[in-house]
C-alpha beads as a LAMMPS data file, in Angstrom:
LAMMPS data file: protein, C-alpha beads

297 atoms
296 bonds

1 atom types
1 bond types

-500.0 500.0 xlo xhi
-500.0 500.0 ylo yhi
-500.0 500.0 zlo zhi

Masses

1 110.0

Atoms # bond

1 1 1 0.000 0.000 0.000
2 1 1 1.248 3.703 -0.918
3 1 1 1.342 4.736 2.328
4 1 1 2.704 1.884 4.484
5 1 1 6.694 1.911 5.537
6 1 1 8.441 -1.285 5.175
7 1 1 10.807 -1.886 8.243
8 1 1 12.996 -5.183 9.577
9 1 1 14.407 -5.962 12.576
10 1 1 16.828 -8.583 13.957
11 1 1 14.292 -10.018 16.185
12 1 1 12.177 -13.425 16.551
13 1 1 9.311 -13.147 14.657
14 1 1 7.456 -14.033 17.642
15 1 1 8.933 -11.804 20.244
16 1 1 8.255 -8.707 17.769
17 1 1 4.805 -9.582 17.346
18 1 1 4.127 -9.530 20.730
19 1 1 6.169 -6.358 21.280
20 1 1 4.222 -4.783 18.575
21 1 1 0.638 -6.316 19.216
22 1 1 1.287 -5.000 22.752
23 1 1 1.371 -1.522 21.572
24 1 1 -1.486 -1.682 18.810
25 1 1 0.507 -1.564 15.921
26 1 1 -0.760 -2.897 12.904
27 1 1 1.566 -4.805 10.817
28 1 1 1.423 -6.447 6.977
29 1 1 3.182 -8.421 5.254
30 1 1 5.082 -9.793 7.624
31 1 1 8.306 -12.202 6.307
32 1 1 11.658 -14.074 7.660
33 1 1 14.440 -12.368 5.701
34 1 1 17.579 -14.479 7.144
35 1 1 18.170 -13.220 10.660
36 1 1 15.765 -10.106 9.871
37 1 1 12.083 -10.123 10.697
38 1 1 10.150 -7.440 8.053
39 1 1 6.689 -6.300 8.221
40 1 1 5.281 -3.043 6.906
41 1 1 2.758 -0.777 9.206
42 1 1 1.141 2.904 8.395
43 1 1 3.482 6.071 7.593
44 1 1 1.991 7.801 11.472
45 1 1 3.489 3.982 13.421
46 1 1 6.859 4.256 11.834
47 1 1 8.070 6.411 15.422
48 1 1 6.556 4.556 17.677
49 1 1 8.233 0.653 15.995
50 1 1 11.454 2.682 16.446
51 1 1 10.654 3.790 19.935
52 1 1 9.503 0.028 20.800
53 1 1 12.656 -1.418 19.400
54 1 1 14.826 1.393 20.935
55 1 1 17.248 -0.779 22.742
56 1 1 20.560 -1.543 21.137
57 1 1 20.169 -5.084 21.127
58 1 1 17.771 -4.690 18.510
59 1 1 19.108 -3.857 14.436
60 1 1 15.949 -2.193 12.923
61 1 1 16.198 -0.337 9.949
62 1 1 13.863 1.069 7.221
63 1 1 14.151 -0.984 4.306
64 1 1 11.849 1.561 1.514
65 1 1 9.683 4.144 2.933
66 1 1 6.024 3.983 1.385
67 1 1 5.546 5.936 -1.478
68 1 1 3.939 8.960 -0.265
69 1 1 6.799 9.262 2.179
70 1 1 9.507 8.709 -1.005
71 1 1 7.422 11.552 -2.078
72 1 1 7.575 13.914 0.584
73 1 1 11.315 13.553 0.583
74 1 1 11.547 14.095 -3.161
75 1 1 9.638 17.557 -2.175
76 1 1 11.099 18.734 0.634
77 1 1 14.939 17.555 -0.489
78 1 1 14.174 19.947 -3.818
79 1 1 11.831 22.313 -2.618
80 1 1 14.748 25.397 -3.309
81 1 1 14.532 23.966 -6.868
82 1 1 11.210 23.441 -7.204
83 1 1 10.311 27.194 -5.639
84 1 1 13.203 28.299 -8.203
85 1 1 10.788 26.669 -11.353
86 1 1 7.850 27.860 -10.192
87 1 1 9.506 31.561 -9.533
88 1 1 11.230 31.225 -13.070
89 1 1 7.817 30.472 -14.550
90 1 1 6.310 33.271 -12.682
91 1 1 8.398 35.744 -14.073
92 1 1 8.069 34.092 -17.619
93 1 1 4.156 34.766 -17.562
94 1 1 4.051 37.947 -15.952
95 1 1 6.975 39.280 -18.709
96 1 1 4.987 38.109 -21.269
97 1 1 1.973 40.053 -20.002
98 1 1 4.179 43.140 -20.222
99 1 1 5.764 45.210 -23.608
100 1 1 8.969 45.605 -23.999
101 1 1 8.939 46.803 -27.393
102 1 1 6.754 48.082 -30.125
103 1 1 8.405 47.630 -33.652
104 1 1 6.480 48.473 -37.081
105 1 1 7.398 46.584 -39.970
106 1 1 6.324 46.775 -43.528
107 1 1 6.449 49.076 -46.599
108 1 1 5.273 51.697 -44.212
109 1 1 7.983 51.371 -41.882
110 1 1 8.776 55.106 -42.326
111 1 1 5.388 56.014 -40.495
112 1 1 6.793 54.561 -37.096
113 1 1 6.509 57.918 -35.187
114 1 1 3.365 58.200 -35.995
115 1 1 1.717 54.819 -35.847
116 1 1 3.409 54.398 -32.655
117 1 1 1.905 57.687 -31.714
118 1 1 -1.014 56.206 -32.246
119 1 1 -0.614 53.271 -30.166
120 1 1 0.340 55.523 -27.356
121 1 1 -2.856 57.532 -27.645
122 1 1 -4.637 54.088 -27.023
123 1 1 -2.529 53.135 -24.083
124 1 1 -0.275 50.267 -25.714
125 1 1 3.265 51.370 -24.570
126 1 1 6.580 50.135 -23.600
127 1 1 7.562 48.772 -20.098
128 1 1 3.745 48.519 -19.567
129 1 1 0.996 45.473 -19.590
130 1 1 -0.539 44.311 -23.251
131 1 1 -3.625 46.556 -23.801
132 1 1 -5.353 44.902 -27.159
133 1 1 -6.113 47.947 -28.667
134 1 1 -5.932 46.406 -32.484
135 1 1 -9.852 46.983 -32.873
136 1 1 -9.105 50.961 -32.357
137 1 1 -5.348 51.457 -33.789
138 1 1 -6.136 49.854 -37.004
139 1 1 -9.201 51.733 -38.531
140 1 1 -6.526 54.884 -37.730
141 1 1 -3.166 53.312 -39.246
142 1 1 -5.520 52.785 -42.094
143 1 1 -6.898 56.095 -42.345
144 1 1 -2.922 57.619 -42.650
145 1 1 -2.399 58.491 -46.951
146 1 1 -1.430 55.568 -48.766
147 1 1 -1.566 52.829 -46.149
148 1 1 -3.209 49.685 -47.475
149 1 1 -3.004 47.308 -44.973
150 1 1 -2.234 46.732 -41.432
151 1 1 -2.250 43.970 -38.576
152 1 1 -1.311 43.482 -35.057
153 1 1 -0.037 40.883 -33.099
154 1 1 1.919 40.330 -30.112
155 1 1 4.350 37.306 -30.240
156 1 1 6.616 37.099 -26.281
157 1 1 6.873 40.506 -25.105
158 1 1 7.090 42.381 -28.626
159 1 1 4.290 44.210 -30.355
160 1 1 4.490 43.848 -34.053
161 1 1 2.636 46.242 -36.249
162 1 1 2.710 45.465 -40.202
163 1 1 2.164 48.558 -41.935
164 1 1 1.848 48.200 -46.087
165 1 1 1.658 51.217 -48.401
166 1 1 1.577 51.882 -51.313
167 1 1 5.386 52.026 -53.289
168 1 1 4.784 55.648 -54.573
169 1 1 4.676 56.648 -51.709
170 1 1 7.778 55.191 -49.845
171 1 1 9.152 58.958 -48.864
172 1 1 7.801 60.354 -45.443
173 1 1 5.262 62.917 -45.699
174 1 1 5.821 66.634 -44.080
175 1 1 3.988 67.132 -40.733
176 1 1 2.110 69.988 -41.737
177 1 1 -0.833 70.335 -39.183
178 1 1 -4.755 71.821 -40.524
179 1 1 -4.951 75.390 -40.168
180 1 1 -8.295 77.542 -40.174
181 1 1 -8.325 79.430 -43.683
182 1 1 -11.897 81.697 -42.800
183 1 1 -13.323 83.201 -39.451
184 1 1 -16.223 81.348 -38.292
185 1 1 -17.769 79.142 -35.588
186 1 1 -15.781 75.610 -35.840
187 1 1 -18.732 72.589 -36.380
188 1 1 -17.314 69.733 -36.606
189 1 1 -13.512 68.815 -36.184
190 1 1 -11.954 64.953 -36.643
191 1 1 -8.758 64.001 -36.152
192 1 1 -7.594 60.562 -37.678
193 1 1 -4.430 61.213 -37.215
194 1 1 -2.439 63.960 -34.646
195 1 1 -3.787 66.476 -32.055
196 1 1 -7.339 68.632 -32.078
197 1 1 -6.236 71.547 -30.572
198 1 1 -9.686 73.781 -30.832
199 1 1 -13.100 72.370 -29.642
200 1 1 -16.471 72.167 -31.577
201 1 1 -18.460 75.021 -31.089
202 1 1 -15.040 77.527 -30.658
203 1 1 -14.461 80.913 -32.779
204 1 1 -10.866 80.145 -34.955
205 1 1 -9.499 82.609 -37.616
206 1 1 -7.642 82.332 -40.827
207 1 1 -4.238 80.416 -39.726
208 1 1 -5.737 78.953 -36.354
209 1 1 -3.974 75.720 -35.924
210 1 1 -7.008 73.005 -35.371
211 1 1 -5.011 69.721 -35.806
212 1 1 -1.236 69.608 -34.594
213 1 1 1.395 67.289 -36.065
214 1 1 2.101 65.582 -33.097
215 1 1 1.116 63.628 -30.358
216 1 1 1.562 64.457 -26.703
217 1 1 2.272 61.181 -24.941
218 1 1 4.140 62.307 -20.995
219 1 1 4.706 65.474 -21.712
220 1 1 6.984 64.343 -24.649
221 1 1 6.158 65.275 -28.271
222 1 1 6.444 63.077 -30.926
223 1 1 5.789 63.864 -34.747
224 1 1 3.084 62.372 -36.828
225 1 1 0.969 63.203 -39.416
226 1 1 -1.807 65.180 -39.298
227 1 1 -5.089 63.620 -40.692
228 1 1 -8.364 64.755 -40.418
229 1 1 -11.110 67.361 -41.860
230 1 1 -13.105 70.105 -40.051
231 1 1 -16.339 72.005 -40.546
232 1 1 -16.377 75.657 -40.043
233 1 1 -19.731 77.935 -39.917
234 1 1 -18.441 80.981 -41.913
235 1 1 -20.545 84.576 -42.763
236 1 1 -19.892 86.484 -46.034
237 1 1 -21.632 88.782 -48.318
238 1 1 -21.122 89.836 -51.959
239 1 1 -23.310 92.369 -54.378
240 1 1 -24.650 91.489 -56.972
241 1 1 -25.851 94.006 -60.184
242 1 1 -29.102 94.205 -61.617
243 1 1 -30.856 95.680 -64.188
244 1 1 -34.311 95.874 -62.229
245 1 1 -35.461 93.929 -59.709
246 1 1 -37.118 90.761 -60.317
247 1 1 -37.182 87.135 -59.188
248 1 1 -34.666 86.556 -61.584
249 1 1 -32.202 88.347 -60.768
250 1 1 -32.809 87.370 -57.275
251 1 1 -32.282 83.987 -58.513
252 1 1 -28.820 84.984 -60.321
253 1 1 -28.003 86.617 -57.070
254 1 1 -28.527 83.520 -55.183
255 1 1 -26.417 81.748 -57.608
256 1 1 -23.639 83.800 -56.991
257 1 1 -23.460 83.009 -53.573
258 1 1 -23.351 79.035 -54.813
259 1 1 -20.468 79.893 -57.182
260 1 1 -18.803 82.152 -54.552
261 1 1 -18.832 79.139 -51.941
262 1 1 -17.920 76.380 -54.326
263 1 1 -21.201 74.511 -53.876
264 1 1 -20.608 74.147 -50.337
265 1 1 -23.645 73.884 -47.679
266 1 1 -25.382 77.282 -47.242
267 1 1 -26.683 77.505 -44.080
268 1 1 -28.683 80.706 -43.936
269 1 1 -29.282 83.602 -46.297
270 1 1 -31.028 86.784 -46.607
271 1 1 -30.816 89.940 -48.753
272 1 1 -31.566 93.746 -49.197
273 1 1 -32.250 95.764 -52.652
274 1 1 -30.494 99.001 -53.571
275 1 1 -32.160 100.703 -56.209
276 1 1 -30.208 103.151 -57.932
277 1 1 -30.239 105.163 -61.267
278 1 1 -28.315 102.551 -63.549
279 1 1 -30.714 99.846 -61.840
280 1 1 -30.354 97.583 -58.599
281 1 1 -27.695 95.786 -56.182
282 1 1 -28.843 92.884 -54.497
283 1 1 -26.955 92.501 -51.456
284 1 1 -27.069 88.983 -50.335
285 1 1 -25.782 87.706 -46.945
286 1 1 -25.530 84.404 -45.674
287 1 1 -23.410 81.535 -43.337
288 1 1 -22.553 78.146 -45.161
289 1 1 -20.822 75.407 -44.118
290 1 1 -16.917 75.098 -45.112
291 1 1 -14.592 72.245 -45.233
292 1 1 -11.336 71.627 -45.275
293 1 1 -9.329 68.600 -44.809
294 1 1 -5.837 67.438 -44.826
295 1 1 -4.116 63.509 -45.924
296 1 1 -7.521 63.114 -45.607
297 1 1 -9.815 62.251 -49.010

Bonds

1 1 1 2
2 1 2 3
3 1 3 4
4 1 4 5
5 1 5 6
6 1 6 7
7 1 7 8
8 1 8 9
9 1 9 10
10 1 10 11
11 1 11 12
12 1 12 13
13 1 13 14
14 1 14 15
15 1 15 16
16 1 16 17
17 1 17 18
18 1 18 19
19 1 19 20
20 1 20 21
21 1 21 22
22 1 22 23
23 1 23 24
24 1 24 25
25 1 25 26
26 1 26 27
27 1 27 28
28 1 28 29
29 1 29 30
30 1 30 31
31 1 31 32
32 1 32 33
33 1 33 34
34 1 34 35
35 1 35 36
36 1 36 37
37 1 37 38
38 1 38 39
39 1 39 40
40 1 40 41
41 1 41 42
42 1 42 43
43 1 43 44
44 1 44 45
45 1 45 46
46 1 46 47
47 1 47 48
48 1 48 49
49 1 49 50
50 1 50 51
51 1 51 52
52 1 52 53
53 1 53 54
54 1 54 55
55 1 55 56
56 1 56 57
57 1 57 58
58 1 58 59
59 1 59 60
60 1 60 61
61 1 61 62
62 1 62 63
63 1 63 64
64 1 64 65
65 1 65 66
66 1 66 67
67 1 67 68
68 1 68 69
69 1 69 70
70 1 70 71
71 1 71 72
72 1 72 73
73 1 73 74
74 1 74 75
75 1 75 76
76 1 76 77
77 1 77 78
78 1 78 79
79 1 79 80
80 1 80 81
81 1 81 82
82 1 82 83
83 1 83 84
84 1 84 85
85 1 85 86
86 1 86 87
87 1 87 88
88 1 88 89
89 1 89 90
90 1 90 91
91 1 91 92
92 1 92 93
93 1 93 94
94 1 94 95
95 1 95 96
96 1 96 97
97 1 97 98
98 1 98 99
99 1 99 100
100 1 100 101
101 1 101 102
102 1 102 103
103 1 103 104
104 1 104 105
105 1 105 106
106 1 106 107
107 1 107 108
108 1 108 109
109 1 109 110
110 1 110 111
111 1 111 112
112 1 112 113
113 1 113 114
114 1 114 115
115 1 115 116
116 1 116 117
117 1 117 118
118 1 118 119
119 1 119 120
120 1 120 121
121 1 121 122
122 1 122 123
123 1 123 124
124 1 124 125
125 1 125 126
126 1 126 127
127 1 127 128
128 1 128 129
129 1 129 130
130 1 130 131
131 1 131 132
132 1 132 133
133 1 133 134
134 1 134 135
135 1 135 136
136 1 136 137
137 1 137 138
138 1 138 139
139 1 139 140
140 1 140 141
141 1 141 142
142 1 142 143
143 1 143 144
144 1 144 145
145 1 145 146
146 1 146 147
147 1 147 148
148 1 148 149
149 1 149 150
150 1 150 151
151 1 151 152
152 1 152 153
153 1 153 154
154 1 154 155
155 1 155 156
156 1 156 157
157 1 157 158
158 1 158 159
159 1 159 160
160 1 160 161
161 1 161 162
162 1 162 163
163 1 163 164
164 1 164 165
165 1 165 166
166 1 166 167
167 1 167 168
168 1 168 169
169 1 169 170
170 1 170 171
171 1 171 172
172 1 172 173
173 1 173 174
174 1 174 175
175 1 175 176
176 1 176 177
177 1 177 178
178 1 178 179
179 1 179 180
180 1 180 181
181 1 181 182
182 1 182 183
183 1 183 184
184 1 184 185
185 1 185 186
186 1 186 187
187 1 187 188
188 1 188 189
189 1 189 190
190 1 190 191
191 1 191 192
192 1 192 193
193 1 193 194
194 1 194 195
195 1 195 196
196 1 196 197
197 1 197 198
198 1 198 199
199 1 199 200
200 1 200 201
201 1 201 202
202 1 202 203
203 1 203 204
204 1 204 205
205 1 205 206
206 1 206 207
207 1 207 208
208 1 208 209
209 1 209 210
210 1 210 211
211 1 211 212
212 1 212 213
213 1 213 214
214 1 214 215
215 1 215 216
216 1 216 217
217 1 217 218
218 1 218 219
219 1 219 220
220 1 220 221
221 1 221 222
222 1 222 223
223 1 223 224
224 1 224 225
225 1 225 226
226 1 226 227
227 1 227 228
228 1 228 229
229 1 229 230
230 1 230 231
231 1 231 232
232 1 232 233
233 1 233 234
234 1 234 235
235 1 235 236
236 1 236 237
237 1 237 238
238 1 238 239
239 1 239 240
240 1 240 241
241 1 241 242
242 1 242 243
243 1 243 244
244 1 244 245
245 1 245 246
246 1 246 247
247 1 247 248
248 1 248 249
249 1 249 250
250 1 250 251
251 1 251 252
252 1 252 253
253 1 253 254
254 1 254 255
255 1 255 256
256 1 256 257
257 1 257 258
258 1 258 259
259 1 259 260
260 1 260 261
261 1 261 262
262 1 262 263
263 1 263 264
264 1 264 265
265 1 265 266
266 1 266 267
267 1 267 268
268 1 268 269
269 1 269 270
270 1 270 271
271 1 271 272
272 1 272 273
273 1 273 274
274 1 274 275
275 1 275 276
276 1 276 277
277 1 277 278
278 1 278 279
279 1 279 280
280 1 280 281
281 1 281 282
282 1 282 283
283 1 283 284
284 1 284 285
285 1 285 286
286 1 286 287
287 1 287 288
288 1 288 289
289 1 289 290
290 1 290 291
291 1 291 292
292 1 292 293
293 1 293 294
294 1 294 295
295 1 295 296
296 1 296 297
């Protein structure tokens, strides 16, 4: 049995029995071996045979120790080693839970300031734990001019991001950021790629910066690209010269104010006659909505 000791003893068998019977130890197996008398009893009666065959007449000796007690020896005689394995093992899962570096490979290699700018934006970093941000930083690597394709995956402690673009465009492009080119009431404002530095709803005026090159990631600066497109809510007003007045010419007046905003949205509009002695001047004023953009189609 697994956990039973078997001892022997120079001893009569029959004088042993008795000394052990005597005592209410259980024995099994018991065998002449020459001038040795063996028998095997439970792990917890292994002290007290020793204890009944104490004097020095008796030889007694422990010829295999069960197997649970082979066991507990194997532990305890390795336990430095074993608690070295299961430390070493430790550390091996919690420094794979961690990154220790973030490398972007590809044809679009040349964009690693920015995609990695990216990636800190999202909270994946260096000398940090693995945040799977792929679902986010993906839609915005792709959104960067003349990326096709990217993946990423995380093989030991490294972060891999494959970034392909297209071969005409192999040479970085100039951080330039988006700059307000009319006064007006700022819309709508999205950044794909770099820092919104005015908020919807804010005034901004011919050379306003609204998206920076760069992101700020601990107070450190690092370069990228500036994506993106806003919406500004701009006034204007132009004249326009009549003959007479009629709902014609209202109508051509109205379709100056088309051609003067490039089709863009108009918002609002209204408009006052001047009559004078050649005719009239319709003077129209309105908002519209104006967009501009940047690396962004």
């Amino acid at each position: 049995m697994k956990n039973h000791t078997r001892i022997k003893v120079v001893a009569a068998p029959s004088a042993a029995m008795a000394k052990l019977a005597r005592a209410g130890v259980p024995v099994y197996g018991c065998a002449k071996q020459g001038a040795y008398f063996a028998f095997s009893v439970p792990d917890y009666f292994v002290k007290k045979v020793f204890a009944i065959f104490a004097s020095p007449c008796y030889n007694i000796c422990v010829e295999h120790a069960s197997r649970l007690a082979r066991l507990k020896n194997f532990v305890f005689g390795r336990v430095f080693l074993l608690v070295g394995c299961i430390l070493f093992a430790a550390c091996a899962c919690i420094s794979n839970a961690f990154v220790l570096r973030i490398k972007v490979t590809g044809s679009g290699a040349y964009l690693a300031n920015t995609v990695k700018g990216m990636a800190y934006s999202l909270g994946l970093r260096e000398n940090r734990p693995y945040s799977d941000c792929g679902a986010q930083l993906i839609p915005r690597v792709l959104g960067l001019p003349s990326v096709t394709f990217c993946s990423v995956c995380k093989r030991g402690s490294v972060v891999y991001i494959d970034v392909q673009a297209e071969e005409e465009s192999a040479a970085p492009a100039e951080g330039v950021p988006l700059t307000a080119d009319v006064c007006g009431r700022l819309a709508k404002l999205v950044a794909v790629c770099g820092t919104p530095l005015v908020a919807e709803g804010d005034a901004v005026s011919p050379g306003d910066v609204l998206i920076g090159a760069y992101y700020a990631v601990n107070e450190r600066t690092i370069p990228s690209l500036a994506v993106g497109y806003a919406a500004i809510e701009a006034e204007a007003g132009l004249s326009f010269a009549a003959d007479c007045e009629s709902e014609q010419n209202l109508e051509n007046a109205y379709a100056a104010v088309l051609a003067y905003t490039g089709g863009e949205q108009i918002l609002s509009r209204s408009h006052t006659v001047k009559k004078y002695a050649e005719g009239v001047v319709y003077q129209v004023n309105f908002t519209y909505l104006h967009t501009i953009s940047i690396n962004f189609d």
